[in-house]
VOBA-1610 file (N, C-alpha, C; in pm, whole numbers, padded with zeros to 5 digits, always signed):
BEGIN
Unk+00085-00119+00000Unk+00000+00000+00000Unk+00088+00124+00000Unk+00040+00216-00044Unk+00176+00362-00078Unk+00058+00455-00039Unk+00002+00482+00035Unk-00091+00605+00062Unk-00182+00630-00014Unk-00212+00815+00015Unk-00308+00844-00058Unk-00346+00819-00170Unk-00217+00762-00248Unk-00267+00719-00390Unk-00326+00618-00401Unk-00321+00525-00274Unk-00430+00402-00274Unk-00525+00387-00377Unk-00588+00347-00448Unk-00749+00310-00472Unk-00770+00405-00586Unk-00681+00466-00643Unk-00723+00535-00756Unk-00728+00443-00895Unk-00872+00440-00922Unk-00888+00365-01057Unk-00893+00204-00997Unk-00915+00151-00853Unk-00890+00015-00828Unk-01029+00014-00762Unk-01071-00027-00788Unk-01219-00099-00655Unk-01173-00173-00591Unk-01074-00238-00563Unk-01046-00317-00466Unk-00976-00249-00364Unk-00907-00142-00405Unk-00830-00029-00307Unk-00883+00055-00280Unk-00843+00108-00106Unk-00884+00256-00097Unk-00845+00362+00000Unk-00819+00444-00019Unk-00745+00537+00095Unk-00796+00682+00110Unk-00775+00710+00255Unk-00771+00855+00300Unk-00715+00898+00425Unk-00706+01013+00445Unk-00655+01066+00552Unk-00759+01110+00642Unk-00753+01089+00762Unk-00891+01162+00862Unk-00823+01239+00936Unk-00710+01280+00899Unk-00713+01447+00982Unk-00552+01474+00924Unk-00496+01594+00933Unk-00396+01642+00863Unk-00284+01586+00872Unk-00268+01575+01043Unk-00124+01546+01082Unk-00177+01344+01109Unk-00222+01335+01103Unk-00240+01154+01080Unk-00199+01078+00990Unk-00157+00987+00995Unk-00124+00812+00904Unk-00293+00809+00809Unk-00224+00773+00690Unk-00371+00760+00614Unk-00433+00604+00675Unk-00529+00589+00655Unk-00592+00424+00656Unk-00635+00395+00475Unk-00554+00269+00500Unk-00550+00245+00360Unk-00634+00075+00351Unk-00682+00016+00288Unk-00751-00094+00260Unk-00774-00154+00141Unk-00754-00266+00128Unk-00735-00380+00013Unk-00844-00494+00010Unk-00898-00484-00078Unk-01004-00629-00052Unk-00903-00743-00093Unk-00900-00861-00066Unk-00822-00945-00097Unk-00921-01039-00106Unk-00858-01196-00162Unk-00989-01275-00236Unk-01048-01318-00063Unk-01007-01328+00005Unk-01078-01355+00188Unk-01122-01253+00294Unk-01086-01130+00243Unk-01124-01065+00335Unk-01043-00935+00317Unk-01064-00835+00418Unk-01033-00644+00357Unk-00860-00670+00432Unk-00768-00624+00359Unk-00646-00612+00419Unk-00658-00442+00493Unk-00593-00408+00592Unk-00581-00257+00621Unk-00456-00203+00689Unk-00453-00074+00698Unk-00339-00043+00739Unk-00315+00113+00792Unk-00290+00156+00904Unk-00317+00296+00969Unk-00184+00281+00973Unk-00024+00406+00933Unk+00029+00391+01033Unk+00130+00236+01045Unk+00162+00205+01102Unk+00235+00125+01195Unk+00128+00005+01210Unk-00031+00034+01224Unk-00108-00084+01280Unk-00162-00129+01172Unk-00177-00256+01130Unk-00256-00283+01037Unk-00292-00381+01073Unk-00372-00499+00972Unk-00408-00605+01014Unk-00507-00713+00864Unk-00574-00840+00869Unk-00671-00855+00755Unk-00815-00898+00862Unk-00875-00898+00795Unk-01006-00931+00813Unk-01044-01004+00727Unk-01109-01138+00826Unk-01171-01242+00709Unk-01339-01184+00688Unk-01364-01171+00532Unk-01519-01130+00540Unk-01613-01229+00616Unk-01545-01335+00667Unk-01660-01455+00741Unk-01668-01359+00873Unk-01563-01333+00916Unk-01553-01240+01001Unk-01630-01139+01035Unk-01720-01044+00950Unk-01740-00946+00973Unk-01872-00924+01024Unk-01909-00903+01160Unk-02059-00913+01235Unk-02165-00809+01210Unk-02091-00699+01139Unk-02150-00597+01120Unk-02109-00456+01055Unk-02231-00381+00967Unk-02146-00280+00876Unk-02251-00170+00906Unk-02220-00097+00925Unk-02334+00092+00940Unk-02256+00207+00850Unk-02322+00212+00757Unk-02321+00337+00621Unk-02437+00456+00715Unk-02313+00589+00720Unk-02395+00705+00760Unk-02369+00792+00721Unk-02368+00935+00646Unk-02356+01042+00669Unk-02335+01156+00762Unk-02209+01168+00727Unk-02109+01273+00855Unk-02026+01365+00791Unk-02142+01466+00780Unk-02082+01619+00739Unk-02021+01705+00857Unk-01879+01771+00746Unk-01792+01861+00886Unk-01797+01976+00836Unk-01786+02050+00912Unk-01714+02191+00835Unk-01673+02227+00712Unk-01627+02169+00686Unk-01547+02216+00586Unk-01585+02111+00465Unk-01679+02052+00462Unk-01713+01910+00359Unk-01860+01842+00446Unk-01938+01932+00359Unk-02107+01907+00389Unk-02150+01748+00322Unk-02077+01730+00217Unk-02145+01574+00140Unk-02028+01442+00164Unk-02001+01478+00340Unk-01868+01362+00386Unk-01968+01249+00419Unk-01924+01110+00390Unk-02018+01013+00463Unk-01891+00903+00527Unk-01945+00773+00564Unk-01848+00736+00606Unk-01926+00578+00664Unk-01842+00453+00629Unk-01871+00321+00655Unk-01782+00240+00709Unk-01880+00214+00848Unk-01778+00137+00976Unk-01847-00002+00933Unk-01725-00085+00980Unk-01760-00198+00982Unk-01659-00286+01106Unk-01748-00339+01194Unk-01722-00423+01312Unk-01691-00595+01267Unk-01582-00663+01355Unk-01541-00792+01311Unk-01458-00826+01444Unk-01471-00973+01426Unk-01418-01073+01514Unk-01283-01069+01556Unk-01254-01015+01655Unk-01067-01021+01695Unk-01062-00873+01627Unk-01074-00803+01586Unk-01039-00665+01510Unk-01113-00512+01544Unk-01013-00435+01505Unk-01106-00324+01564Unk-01159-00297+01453Unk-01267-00191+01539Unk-01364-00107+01460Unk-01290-00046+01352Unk-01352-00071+01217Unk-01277+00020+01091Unk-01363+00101+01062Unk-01310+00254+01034Unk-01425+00348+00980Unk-01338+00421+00849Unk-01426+00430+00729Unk-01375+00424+00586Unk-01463+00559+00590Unk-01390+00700+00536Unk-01434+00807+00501Unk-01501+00845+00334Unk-01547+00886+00327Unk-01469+00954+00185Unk-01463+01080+00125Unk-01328+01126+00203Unk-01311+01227+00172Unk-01180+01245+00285Unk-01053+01310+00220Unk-00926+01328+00267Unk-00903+01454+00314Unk-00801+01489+00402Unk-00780+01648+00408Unk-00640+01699+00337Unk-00666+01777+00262Unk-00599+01852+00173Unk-00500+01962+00235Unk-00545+02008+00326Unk-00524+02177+00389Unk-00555+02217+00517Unk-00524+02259+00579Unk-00573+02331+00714Unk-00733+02315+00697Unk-00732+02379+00515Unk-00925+02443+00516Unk-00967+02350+00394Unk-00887+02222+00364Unk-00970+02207+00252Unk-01017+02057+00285Unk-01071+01975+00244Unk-01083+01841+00210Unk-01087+01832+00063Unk-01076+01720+00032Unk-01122+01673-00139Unk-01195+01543-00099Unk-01292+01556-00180Unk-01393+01433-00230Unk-01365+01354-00296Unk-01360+01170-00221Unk-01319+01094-00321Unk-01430+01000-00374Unk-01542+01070-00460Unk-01685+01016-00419Unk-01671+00882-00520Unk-01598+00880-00629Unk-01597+00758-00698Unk-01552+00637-00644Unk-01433+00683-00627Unk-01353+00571-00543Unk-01436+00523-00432Unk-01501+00586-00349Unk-01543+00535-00203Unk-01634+00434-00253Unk-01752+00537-00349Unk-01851+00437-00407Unk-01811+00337-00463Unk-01740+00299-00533Unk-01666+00174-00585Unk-01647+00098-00443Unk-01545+00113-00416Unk-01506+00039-00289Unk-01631-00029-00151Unk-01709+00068-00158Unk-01819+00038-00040Unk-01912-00088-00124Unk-01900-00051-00238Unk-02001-00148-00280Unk-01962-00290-00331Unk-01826-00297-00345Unk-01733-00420-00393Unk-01741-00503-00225Unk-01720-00387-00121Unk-01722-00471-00011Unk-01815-00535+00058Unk-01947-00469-00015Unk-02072-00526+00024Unk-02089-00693-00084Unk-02013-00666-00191Unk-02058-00757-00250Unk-02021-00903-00203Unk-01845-00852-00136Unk-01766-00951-00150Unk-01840-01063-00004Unk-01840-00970+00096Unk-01946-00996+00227Unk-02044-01075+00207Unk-02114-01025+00088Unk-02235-01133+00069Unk-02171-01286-00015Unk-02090-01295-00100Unk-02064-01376-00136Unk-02022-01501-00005Unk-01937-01409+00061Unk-01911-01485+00169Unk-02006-01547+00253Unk-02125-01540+00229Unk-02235-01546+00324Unk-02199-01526+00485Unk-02138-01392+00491Unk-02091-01375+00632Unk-02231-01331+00675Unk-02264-01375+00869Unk-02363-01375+00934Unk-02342-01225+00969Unk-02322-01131+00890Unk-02333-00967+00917Unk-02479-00886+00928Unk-02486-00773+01014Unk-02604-00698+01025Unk-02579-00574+00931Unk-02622-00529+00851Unk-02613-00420+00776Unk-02759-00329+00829Unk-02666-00228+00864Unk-02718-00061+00934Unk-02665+00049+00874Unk-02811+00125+00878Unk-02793+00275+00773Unk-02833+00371+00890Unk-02757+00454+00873Unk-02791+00579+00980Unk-02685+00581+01116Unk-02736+00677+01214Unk-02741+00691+01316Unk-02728+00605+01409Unk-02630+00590+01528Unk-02673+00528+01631Unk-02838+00550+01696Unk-02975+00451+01747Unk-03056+00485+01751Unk-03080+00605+01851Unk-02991+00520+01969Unk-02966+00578+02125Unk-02909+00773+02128Unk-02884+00771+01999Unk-02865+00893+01934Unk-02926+00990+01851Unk-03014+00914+01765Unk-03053+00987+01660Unk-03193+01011+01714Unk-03272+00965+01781Unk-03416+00982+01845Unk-03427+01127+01912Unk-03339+01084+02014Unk-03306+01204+02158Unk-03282+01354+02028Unk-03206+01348+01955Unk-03137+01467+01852Unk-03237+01501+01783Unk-03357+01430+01704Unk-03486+01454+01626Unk-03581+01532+01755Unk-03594+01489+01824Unk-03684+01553+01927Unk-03608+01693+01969Unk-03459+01704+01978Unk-03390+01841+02026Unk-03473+01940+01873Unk-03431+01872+01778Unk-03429+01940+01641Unk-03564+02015+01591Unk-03653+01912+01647Unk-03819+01952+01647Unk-03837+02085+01770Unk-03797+02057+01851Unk-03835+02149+01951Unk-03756+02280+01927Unk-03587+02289+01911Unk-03575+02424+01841Unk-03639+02472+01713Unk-03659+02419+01639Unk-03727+02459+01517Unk-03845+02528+01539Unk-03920+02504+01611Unk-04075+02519+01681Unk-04072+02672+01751Unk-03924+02649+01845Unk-03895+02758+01903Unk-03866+02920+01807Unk-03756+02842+01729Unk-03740+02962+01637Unk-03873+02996+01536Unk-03935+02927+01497Unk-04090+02958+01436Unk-04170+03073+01520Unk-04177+03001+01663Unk-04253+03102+01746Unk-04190+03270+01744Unk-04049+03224+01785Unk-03949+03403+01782Unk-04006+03442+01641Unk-04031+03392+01558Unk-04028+03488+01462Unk-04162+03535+01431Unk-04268+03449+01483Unk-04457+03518+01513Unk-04433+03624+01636Unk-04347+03619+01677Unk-04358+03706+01829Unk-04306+03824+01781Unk-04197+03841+01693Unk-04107+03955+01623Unk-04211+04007+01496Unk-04271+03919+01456Unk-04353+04021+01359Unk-04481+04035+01417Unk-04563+04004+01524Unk-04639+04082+01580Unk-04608+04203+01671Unk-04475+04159+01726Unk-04393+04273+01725Unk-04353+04445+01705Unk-04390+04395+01558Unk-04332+04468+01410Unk-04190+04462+01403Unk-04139+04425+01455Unk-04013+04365+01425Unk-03947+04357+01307Unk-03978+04390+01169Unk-03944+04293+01079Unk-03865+04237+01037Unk-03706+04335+01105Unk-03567+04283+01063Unk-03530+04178+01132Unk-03602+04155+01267Unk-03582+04033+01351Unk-03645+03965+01274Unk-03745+03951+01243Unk-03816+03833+01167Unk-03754+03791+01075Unk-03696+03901+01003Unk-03633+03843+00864Unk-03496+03766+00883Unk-03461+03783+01017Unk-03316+03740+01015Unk-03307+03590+01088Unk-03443+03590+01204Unk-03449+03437+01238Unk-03500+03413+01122Unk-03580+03425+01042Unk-03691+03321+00989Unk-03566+03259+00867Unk-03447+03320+00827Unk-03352+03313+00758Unk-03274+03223+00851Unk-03262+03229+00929Unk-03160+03154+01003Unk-03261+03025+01081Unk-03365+03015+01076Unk-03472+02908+01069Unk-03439+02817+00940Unk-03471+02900+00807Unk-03457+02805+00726Unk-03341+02718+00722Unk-03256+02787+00725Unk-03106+02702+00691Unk-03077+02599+00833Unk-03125+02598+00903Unk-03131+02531+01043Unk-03213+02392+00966Unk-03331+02484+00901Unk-03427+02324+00866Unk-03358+02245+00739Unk-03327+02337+00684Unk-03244+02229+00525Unk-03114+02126+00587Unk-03025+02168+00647Unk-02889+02153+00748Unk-02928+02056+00792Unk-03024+02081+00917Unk-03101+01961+00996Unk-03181+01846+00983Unk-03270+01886+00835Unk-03356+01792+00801Unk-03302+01722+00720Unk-03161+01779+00620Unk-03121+01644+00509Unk-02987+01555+00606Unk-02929+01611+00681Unk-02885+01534+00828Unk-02955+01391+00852Unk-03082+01460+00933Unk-03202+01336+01006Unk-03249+01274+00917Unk-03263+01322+00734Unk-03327+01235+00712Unk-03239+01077+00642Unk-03064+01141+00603Unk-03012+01063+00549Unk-03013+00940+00652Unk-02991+01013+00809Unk-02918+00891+00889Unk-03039+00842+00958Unk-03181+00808+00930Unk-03256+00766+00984Unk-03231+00612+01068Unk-03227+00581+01142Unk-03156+00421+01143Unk-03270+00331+01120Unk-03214+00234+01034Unk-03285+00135+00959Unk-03183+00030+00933Unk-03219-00115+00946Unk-03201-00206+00828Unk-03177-00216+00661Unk-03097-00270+00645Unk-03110-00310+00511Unk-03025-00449+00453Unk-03062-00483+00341Unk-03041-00606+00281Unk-02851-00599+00222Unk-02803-00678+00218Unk-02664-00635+00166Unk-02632-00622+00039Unk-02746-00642-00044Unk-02703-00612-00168Unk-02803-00475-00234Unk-02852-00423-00127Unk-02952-00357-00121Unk-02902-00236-00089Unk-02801-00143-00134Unk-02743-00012-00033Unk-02772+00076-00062Unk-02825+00161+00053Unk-02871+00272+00034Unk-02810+00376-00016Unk-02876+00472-00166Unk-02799+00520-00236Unk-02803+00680-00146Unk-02869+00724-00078Unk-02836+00822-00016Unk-02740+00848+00056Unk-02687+00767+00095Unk-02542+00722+00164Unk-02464+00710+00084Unk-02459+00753-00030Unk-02326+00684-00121Unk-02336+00833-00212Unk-02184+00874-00204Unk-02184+01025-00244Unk-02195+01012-00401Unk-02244+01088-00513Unk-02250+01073-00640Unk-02126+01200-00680Unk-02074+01160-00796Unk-01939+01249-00858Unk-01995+01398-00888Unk-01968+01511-00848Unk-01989+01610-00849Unk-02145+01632-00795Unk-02179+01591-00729Unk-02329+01640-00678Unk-02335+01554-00499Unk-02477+01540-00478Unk-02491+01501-00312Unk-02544+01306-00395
//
């Protein structure tokens, strides 16, 4: 494996960096299972191996259409596959082909294996419930500030929550709705989770 150049043009390869000053994690499907490598630590994974996989969407700062697929296994740690590298103090780059290639070769290879895996989309639940109910209730809140500011007469307040309402609800609602947690089939992957080349 040679780094970032991992996985360019390979579906079986794939690499990125999850933070500037870090070791990339790099990964290889091999005909038994994902080879990997952080750094100094690496290790393989047999796909019989693998108990479980969760595809979610995890936008940062600086890279709104980041997603990212963990997958849990026997004797091994938790692997979490980005897609998307950091470039810069301020930049990331999108590696939406490559990831998509790769996420879906590994779903395939999994099923071939008939490994006894759970495939999960979204959110931890214990997480994403409690956060929908925060999300509903500010939203509600800022709705009200802004009936209270234009009965008010307010209007520049109004205009500036009800502006800062919306973008709260677009932000928030394509968030909750990508990572809803659900089930799914393994050959079945959810395409909202899977970044498309120049778009979401």
């Amino acid at each position: 494996m040679n780094g970032e150049s991992t996985g360019a043009g390979d579906p079986f390869a794939y690499a990125y960096r999850p933070s500037l000053l870090g070791a990339a994690w790099e990964f290889r499907l091999a005909g038994d299972g994902i080879d990997w490598a952080a750094g100094r630590k690496g290790g393989h994974i047999s796909f019989r191996a693998v108990r479980r996989l969760r595809m979610s969407y995890r936008p940062v700062s600086m890279q709104s259409l980041r997603f990212m697929t963990e997958l849990w296994a026997d004797g091994a740690p938790k692997l979490e596959i980005l897609s998307s590298l950091w470039k810069s103090l301020v930049e990331q780059e999108r590696l939406d082909g490559r990831y998509t290639a790769f996420v879906a070769e590994l779903h395939r290879r999994i099923a071939l294996a008939a490994a006894p895996a759970r495939f999960e989309r979204g959110s931890n639940p214990l997480l994403y419930w409690p956060g929908l109910i925060a999300y509903i209730g500010v939203s509600l809140g800022l709705a009200l500030l802004v009936v209270r500011a234009l009965q008010a007469n307010a209007k520049g307040g109004a205009v500036f929550i009800g502006g800062f309402l919306a973008l709260f609800l677009w932000q928030g609602g394509n968030f909750f709705r990508r990572n809803r947690p659900v089930r799914y089939h393994q050959l079945d992957i959810p395409t909202q989770l899977l970044p498309r080349d120049g778009g979401s």
